[in-house]
N, C-alpha and C positions, 0 to 999 in steps of 0.2 A: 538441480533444477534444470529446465530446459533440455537441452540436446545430452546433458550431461548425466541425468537420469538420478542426480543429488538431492536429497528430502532433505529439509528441515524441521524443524517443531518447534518455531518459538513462541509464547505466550502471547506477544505484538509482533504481527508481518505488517509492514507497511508498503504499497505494492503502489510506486510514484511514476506516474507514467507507461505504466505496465499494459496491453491490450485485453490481456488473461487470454494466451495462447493455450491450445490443451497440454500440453509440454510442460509450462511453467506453473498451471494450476496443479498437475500430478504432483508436482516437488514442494506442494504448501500447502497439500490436504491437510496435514495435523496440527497445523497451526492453530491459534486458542482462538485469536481475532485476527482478523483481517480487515485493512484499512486501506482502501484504495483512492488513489488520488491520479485523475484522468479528468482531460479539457473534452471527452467524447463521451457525451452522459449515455450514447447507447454501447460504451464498450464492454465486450462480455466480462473484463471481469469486477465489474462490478454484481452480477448477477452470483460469485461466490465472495463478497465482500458481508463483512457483519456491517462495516459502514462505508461509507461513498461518500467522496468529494470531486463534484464536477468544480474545475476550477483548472487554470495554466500551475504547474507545478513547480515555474519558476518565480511565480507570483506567491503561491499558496504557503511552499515550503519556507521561506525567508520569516514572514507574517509567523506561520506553526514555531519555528525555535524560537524568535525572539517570547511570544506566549510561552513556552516549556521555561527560557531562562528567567521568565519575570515570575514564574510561578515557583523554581527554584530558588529565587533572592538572587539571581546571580546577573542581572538586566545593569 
């Protein structure tokens, strides 16, 4: 990704803080979904995100696992 010219293709990208430089969106074309989480609701890459979350990503993210462990049983 980025300057490095590395693709990925995983089923869940989660793109935290990300701007979606054209760089970094090359290296996550093939990804299944894309889940962006950015405190700047106009950053492009939300524009190739399947979802968007405007929100501080050191607020949003903490909130997101504890949801994943309580939904795992593991809270």
């Amino acid at each position: 990704m980025g300057l490095s010219g590395h693709k990925v293709a995983p089923k869940v990208y989660f793109a935290i803080g990300i701007s979606g430089a054209p760089q970094h969106l090359a290296g996550i074309t093939d990804a299944k979904i894309v889940v962006a989480v950015n405190k700047d609701k106009s950053a492009p890459i939300f524009k190739n995100a399947d979802y968007g979350v405007v929100a501080d990503l050191y607020q949003f993210i903490p909130v997101l696992i504890k949801k994943i462990k309580e939904r795992k049983g593991q809270a």
